[in-house]
C-alpha positions as CSV (number, residue, x, y, z in Angstrom):
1,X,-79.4,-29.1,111.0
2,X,-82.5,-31.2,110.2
3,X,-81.3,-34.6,109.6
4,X,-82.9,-37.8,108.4
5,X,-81.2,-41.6,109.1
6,X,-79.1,-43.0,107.4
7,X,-81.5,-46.5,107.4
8,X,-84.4,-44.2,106.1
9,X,-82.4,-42.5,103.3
10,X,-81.6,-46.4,101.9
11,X,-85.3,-47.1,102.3
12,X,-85.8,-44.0,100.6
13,X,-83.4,-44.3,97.6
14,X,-84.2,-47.9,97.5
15,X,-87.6,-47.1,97.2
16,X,-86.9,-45.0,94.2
17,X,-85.1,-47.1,91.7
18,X,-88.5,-49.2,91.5
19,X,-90.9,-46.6,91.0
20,X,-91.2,-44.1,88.1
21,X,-89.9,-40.7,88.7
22,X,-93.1,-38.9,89.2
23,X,-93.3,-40.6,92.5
24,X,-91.0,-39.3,93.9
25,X,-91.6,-36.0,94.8
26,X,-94.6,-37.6,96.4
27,X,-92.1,-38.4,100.1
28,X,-92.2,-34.4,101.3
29,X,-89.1,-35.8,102.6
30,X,-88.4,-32.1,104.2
31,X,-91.4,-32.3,106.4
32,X,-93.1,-33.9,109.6
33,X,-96.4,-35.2,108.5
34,X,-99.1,-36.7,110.1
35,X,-101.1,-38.8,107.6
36,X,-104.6,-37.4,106.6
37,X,-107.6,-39.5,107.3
38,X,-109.9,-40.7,104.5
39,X,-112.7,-37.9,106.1
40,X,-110.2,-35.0,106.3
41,X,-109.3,-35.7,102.5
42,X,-113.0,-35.5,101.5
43,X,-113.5,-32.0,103.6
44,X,-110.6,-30.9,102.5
45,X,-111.8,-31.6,98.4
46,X,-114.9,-29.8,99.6
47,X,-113.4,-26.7,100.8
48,X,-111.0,-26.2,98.1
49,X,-113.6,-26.6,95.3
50,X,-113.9,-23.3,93.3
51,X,-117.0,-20.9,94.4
52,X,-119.7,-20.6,92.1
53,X,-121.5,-17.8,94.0
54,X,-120.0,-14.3,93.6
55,X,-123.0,-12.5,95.7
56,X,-120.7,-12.6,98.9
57,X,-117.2,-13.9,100.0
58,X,-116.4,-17.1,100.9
59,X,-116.2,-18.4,104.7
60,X,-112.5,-17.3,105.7
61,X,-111.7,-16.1,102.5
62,X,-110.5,-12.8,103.9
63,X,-107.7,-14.9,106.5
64,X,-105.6,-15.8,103.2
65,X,-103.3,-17.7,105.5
66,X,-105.8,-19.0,107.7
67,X,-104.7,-18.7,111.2
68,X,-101.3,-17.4,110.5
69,X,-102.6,-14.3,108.6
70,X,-101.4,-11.1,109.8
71,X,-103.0,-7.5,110.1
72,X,-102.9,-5.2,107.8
73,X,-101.0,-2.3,108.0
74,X,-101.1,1.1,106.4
75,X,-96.3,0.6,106.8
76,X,-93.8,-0.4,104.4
77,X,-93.4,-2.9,106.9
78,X,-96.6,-4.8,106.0
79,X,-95.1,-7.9,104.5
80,X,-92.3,-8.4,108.0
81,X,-94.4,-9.3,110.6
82,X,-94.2,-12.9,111.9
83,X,-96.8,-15.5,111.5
84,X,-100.0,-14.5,113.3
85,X,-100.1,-17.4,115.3
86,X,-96.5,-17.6,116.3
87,X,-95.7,-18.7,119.6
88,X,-93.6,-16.0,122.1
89,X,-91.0,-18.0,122.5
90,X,-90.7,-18.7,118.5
91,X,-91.1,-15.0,117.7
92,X,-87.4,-14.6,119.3
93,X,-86.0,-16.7,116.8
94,X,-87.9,-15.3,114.4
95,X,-86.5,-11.9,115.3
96,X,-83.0,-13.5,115.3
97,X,-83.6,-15.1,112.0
98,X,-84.6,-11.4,110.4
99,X,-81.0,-10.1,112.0
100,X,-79.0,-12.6,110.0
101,X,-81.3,-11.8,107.2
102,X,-80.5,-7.9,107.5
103,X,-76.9,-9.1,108.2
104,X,-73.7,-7.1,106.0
105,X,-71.4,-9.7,105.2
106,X,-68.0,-8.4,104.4
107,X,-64.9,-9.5,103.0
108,X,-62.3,-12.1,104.6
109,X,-59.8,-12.0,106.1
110,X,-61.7,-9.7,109.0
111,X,-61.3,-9.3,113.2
112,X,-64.6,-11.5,113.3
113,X,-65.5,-14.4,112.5
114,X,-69.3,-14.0,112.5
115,X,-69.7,-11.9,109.5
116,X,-66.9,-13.0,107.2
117,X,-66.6,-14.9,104.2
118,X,-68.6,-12.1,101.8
119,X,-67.8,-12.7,97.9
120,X,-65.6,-12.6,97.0
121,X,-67.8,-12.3,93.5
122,X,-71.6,-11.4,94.9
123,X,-74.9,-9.6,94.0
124,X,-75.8,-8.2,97.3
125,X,-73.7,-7.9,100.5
126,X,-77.3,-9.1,102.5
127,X,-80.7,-10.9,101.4
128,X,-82.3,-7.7,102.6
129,X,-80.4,-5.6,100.0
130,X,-82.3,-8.0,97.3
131,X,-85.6,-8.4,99.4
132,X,-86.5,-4.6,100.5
133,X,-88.6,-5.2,103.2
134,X,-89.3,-8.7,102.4
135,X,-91.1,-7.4,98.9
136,X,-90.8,-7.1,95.4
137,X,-87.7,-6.1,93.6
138,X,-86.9,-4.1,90.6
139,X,-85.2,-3.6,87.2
140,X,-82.5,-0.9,87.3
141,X,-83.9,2.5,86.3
142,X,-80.7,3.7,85.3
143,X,-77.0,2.9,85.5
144,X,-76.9,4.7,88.7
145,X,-79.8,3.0,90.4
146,X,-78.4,1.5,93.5
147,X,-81.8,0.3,95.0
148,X,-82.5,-2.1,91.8
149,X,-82.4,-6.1,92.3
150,X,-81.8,-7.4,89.1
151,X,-79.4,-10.8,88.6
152,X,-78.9,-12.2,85.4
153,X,-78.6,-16.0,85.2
154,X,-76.4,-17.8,83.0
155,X,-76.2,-21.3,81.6
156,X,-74.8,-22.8,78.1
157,X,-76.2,-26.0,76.5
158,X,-74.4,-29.3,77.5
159,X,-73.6,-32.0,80.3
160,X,-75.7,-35.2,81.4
161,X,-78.8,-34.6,84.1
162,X,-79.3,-37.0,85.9
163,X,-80.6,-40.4,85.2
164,X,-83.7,-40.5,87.2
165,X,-84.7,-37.1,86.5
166,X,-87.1,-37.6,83.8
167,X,-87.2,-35.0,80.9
168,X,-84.3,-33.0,82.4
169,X,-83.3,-30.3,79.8
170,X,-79.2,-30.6,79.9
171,X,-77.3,-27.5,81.0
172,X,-73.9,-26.5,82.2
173,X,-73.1,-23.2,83.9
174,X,-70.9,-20.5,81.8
175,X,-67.7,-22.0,81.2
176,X,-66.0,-18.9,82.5
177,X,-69.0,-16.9,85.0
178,X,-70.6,-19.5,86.4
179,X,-74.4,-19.6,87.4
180,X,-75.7,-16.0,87.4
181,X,-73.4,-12.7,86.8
182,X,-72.0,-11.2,89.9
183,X,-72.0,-7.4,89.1
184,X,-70.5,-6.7,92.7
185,X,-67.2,-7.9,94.5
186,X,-64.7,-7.5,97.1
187,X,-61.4,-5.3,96.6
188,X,-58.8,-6.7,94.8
189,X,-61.4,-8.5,92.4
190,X,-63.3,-7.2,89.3
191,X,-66.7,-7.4,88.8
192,X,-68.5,-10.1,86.4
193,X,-70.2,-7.1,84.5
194,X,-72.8,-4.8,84.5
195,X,-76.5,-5.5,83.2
196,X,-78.3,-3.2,81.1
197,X,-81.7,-2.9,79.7
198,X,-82.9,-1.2,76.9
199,X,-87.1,-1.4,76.3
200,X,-89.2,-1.8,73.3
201,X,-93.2,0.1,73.6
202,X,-95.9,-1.5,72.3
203,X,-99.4,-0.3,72.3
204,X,-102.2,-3.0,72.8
205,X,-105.6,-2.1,71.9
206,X,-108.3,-2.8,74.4
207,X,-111.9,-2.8,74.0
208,X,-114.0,0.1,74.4
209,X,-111.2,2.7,73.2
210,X,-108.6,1.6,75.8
211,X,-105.1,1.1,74.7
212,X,-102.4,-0.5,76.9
213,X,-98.7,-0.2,76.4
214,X,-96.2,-3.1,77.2
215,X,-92.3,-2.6,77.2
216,X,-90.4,-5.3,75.7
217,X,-87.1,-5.8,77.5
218,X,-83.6,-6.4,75.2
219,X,-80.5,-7.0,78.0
220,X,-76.9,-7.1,77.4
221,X,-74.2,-7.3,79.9
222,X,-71.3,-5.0,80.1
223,X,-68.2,-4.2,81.7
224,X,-66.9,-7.8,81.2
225,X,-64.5,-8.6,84.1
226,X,-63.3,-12.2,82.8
227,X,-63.4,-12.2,79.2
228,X,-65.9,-12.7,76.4
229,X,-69.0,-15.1,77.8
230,X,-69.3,-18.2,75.9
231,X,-70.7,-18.1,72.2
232,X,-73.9,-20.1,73.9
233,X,-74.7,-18.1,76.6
234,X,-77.8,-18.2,77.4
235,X,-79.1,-15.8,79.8
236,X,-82.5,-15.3,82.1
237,X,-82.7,-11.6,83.9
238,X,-84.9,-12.0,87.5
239,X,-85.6,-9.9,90.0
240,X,-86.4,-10.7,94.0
241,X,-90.2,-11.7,94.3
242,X,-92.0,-11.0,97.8
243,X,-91.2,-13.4,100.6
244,X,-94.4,-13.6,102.6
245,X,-95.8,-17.1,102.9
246,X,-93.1,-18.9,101.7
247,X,-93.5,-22.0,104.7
248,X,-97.3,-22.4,104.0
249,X,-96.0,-23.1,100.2
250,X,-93.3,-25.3,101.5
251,X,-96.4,-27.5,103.8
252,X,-98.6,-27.5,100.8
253,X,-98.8,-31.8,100.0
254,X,-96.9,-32.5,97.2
255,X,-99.9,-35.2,95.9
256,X,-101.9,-32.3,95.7
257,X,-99.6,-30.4,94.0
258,X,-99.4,-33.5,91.7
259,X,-103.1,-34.1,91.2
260,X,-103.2,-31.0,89.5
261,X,-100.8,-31.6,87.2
262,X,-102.2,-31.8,83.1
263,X,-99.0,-32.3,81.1
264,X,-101.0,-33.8,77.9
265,X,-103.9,-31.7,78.3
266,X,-106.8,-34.6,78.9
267,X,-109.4,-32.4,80.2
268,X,-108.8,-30.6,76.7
269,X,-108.6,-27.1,78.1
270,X,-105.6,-26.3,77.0
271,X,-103.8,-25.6,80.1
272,X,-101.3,-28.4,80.8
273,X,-99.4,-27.8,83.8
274,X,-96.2,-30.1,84.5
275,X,-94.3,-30.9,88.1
276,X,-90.7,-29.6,88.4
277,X,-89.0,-32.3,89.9
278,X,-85.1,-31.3,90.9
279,X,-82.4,-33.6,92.5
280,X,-82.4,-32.0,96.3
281,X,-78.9,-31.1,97.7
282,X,-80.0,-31.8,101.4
283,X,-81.1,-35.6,100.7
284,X,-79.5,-36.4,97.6
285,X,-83.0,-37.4,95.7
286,X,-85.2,-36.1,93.1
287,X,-88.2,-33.6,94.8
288,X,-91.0,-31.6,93.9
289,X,-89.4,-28.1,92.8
290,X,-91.5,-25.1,95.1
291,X,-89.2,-22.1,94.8
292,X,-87.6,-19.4,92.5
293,X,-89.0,-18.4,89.3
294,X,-88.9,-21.8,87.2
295,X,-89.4,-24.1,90.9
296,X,-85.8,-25.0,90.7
297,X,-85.8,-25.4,94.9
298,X,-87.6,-27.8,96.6
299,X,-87.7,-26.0,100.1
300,X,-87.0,-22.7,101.4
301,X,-84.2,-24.7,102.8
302,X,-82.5,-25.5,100.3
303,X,-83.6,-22.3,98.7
304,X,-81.9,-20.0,101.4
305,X,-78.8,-21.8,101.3
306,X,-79.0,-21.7,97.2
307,X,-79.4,-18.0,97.5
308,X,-76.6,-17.2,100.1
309,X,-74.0,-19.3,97.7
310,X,-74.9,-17.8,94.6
311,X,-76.1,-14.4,95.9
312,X,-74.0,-13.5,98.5
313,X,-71.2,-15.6,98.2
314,X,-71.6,-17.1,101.4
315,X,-71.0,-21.0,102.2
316,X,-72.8,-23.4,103.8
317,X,-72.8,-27.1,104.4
318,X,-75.0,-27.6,101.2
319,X,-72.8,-25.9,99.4
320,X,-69.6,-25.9,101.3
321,X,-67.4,-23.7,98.8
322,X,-66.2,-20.8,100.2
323,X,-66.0,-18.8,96.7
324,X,-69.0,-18.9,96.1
325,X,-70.1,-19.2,92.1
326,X,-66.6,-18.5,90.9
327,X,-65.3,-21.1,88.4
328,X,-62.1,-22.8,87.5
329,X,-61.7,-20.0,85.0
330,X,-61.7,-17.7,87.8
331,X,-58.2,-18.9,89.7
332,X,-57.8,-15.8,92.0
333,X,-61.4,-15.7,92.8
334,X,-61.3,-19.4,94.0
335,X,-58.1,-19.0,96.1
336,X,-59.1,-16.1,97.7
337,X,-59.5,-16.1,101.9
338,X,-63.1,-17.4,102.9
339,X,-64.6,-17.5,105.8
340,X,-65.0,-21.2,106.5
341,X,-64.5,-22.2,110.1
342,X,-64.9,-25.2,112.4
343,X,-67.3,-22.9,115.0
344,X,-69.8,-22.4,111.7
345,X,-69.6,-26.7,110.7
346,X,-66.6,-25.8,108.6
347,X,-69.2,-23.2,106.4
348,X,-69.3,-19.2,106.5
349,X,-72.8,-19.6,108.3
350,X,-73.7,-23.0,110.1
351,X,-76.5,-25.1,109.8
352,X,-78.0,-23.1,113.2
353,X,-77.8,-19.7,111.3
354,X,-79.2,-20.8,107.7
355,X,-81.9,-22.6,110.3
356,X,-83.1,-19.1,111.7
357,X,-83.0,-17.4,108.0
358,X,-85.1,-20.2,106.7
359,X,-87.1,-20.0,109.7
360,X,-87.6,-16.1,109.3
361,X,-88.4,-16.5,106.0
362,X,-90.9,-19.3,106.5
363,X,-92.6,-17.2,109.3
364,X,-93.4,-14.1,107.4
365,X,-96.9,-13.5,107.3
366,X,-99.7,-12.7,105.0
367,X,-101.3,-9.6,105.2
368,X,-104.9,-9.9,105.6
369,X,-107.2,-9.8,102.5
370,X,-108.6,-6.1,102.1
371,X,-112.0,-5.2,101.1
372,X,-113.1,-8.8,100.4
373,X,-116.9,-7.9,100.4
374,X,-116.7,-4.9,97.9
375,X,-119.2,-5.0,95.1
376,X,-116.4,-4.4,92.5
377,X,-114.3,-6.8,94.2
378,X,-116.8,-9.3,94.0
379,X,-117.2,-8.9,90.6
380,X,-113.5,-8.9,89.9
381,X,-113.4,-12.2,91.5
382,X,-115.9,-13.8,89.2
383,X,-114.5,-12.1,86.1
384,X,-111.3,-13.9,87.0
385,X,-113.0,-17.0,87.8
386,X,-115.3,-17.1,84.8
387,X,-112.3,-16.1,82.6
388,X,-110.3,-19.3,83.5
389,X,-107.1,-17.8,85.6
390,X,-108.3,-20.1,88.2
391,X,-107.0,-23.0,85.7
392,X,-103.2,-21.8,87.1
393,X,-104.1,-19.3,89.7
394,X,-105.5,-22.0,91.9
395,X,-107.1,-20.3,94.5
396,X,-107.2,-22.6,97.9
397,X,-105.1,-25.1,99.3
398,X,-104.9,-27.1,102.5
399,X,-101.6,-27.8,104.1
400,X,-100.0,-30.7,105.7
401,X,-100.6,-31.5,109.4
402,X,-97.3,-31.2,110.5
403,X,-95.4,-32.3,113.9
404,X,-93.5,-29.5,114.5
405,X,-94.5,-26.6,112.5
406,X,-97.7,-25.4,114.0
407,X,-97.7,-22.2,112.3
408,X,-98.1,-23.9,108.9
409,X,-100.0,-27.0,110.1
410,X,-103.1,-28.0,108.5
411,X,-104.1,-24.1,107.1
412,X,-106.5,-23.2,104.8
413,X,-104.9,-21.2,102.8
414,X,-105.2,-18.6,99.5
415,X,-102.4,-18.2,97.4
416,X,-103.8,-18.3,94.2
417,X,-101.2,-20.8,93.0
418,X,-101.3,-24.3,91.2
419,X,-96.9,-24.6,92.2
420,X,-96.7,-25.8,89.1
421,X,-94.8,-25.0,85.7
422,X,-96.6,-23.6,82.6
423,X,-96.0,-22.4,79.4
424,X,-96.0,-18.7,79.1
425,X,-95.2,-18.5,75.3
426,X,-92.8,-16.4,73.4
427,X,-93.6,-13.0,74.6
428,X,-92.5,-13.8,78.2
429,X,-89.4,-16.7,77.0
430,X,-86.0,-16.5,78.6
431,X,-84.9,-19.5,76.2
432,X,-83.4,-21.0,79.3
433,X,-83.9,-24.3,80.3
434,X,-84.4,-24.9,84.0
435,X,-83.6,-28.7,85.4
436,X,-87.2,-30.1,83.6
437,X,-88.7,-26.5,82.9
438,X,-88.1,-25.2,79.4
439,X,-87.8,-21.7,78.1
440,X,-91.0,-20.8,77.8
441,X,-92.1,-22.1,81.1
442,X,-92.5,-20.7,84.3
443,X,-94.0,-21.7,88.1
444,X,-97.0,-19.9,88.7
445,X,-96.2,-17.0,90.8
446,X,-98.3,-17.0,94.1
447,X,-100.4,-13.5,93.6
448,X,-101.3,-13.3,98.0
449,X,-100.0,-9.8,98.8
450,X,-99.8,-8.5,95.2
451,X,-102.1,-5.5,95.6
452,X,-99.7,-4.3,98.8
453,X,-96.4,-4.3,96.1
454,X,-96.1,-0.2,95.8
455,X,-97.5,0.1,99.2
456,X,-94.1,-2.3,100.3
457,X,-92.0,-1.6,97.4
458,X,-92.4,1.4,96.1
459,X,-93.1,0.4,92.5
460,X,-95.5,-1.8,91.2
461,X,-93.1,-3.7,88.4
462,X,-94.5,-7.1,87.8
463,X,-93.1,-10.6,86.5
464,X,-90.2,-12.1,86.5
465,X,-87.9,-9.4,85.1
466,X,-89.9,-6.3,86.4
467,X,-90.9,-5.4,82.7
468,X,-94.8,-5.0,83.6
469,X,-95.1,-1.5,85.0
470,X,-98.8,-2.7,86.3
471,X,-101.1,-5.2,86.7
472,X,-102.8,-5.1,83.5
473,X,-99.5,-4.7,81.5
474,X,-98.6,-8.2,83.2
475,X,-102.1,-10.4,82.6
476,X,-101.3,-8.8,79.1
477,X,-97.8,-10.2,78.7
478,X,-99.5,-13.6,79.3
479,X,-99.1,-15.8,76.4
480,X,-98.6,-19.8,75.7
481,X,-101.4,-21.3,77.6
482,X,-102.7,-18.1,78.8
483,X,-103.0,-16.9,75.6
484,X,-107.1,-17.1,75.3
485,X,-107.3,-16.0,78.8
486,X,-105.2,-12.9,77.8
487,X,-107.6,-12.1,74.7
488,X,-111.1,-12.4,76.7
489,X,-109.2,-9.5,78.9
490,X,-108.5,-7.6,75.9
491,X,-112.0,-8.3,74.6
492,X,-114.6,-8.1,77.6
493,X,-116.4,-4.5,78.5
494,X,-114.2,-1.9,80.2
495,X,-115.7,-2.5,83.4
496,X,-115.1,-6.3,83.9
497,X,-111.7,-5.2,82.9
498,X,-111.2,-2.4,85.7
499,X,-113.2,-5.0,88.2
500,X,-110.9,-7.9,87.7
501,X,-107.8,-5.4,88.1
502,X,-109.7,-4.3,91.3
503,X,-109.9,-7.9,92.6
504,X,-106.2,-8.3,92.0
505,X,-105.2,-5.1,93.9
506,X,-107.4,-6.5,97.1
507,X,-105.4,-9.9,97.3
């Protein structure tokens, strides 16, 4: 396991009871930096400016994660190929990482002890089974729809956050189901419940004659396996977003991430995004949140071992209980056989297993741009330029120079992604708070890869429920502080319209 001093965490906490808590998510305490110099922040200012010329693309811009950028490939396998400049011997435990992503955890007691531990409440028995080929996942289709990755997260209002989190909105899990609702489990144990979606059309008129039609999503869960939920339940449905470029998002400078921030809206453009700043498990401090649907990780990390407790059930030594999400309601559930043992640091996968998931994970690359000089493309990109989505959809980023990461050391790199938490109005609300995110806010979703979803996943179901059936259905669910954006989409000619969607569909 990664480990830091014991002297430098005192420093470290220390440090923080004098300072206010927007600083602290400043220390990247997950990663080995090497300083930048005064002339390597100025080029790097330089090179990340926006483009104001549209006649032709931008040095590099078709190598969206700089050197680590992968080639394209006509596969479903387009998003699982390891960093494109991966060393030979890293690429083993990259390929070791991706079996113990793929692995099928089962149920304990079992005649090994490598693959025990499952449950015993879970929503997927791998993190493949949620992340089909390292892509996009989807809403159920039907009651019968075995391929779907929908979990449904849970949370009542209540409890103390804590002190030197600023603005964190108080929430406790469900008194009875926990964090999210486990709709699978091992035998001998009922399910949590079942979700179920029912949709609302609407029909959006565009210019030109063009119509759209979104479909609003109303959920309710069924099949109730402990009882009635609690009379303040309050739920938020997500599905499994791709997984390519998830280290180069991790190396990203947090004081970058920062200086982008706008909570009060000085410059007056009415965008005003806010850090999320979350207590991390590993270190015990508050850190910039990077990962999951409101930012409520701060490292993939922390992230895989989030996922593999409240997923799969599965412990680790950041979140050491065997059982997984089950609560003191749930007395069976919680002395149930686990999988803990003394060979995997008294977890149900040790520190060197969750290592080579998050390594896997950090490692899988981004597919090269496609058709980046295309006249249509081209104009896409200035239609989304001129239209403001650059305000969240931050197009270029540098990352840190790191000691002992080369893959994701000092990369110019194209997300399309500001990290940072913004308010997406009604439309798209979950009306669940999130550590400091409310429920109408929402980290900007990196957009890299987004035109290879149905080659990948089969589908192309957008956002962070799957409502948007296309892209255009989800720049039209924008709302909030995309809301003007949204209407010059609706508004402009037919052709910007198709152009921008064209530009979307080459990232």
């Amino acid at each position: 396991m990664r480990w830091i001093s014991t002297l430098f965490l005192t420093i470290v906490i220390g440090f923080l009871s004098t300072v206010s808590d927007t600083r602290a998510e400043l220390l990247d305490l997950h990663l080995s930096v090497v300083p930048r110099t005064d002339s390597e922040i100025e080029r790097i200012k330089s090179v990340t400016a926006p483009t104001t010329d549209f006649t032709k693309p931008e040095q590099f811009e078709g190598n969206s994660a700089g050197a680590a950028t992968v080639r394209i490939t006509d596969t479903r396998n387009a998003f699982s190929q390891p960093s494109g400049n991966i060393s030979f011997e890293k690429e083993l435990d990259f390929k070791v990482g991706n079996g113990l992503f793929k692995k099928l955890w089962v149920s304990s007691p079992s005649s090994t002890l490598a693959s025990d531990g499952l449950g015993p409440l879970f929503n997927a028995r791998s993190c493949q089974r949620c992340h089909l080929k390292d892509g996009r996942g989807h809403p159920p289709e039907g009651p019968e729809d075995s391929r779907a990755s929908m979990l449904m997260r849970v949370s009542v209002p209540g409890g103390a956050g804590p002190d030197q989190i600023e603005g964190y909105l108080a929430t406790l899990p469900d008194p009875t189901y926990g964090g999210q609702i486990q709709d699978l489990s091992v035998a001998g144990h009922p399910a949590e419940g079942r979700i179920e979606i029912r949709y609302i059309e609407e029909t959006i008129a565009l210019s030109d004659g063009e119509s759209a039609s979104l479909r609003k999503p109303t959920y309710t869960i069924s099949n109730l396996g402990y009882g009635p939920l609690h009379a303040e339940t309050m739920f938020s449905a997500r599905v499994a977003p791709q997984m390519i470029g998830l280290g180069l998002l991790d190396a990203i400078p947090a004081s970058d991430i920062l200086a982008l921030t706008d909570p009060e809206d000085a410059d007056g453009d009415g965008i005003s995004g806010r850090t999320q700043i979350v207590m991390s498990s590993e270190y015990g401090v508050p850190m910039l949140g990077r990962f999951g649907l409101k930012a409520g990780q701060p490292s993939v990390w922390e992230q895989s071992a989030s996922a593999f407790a409240g997923d799969i059930g599965i412990s680790t030594t950041l979140f050491p209980a065997g059982y997984g999400d089950c609560t003191e309601a749930q007395d069976r559930c919680r002395t149930a056989p686990n999988g803990d043992t003394d060979i995997h640091d008294d977890a149900e996968i040790s520190d060197v297993g969750l290592e080579l998931v998050s390594f896997y994970s950090s490692n899988l690359g981004v597919p090269a741009r496609r058709d980046v000089g295309d006249p249509q493309v081209l104009h896409g990109k200035q239609v989304f330029y001129e239209t403001g989505c650059i305000a969240c959809h931050t197009p270029k980023h540098v990352t840190h120079r790191l000691t002992d990461q080369p893959e994701q050391s000092f990369q110019l790199i194209w997300p399309y992604t500001d990290m940072l938490l913004h308010d997406m109005g009604p439309g798209l609300a979950d009306s669940r708070p999130e550590v400091r995110a409310n429920g109408q806010e929402w980290r900007t979703p990196p957009l890299w890869g987004i035109g290879l979803t149905e080659q990948v996943s089969g589908h192309t179901y957008f956002l962070h429920d799957g409502r948007a059936r296309n892209l255009l259905e989800a720049v039209l669910w924008h709302g909030g502080e995309a809301e003007p954006h949204k209407q010059s989409v609706i508004d402009m000619p037919a052709a910007d319209r198709a152009a921008l969607i064209r530009f979307l569909e080459s990232l």
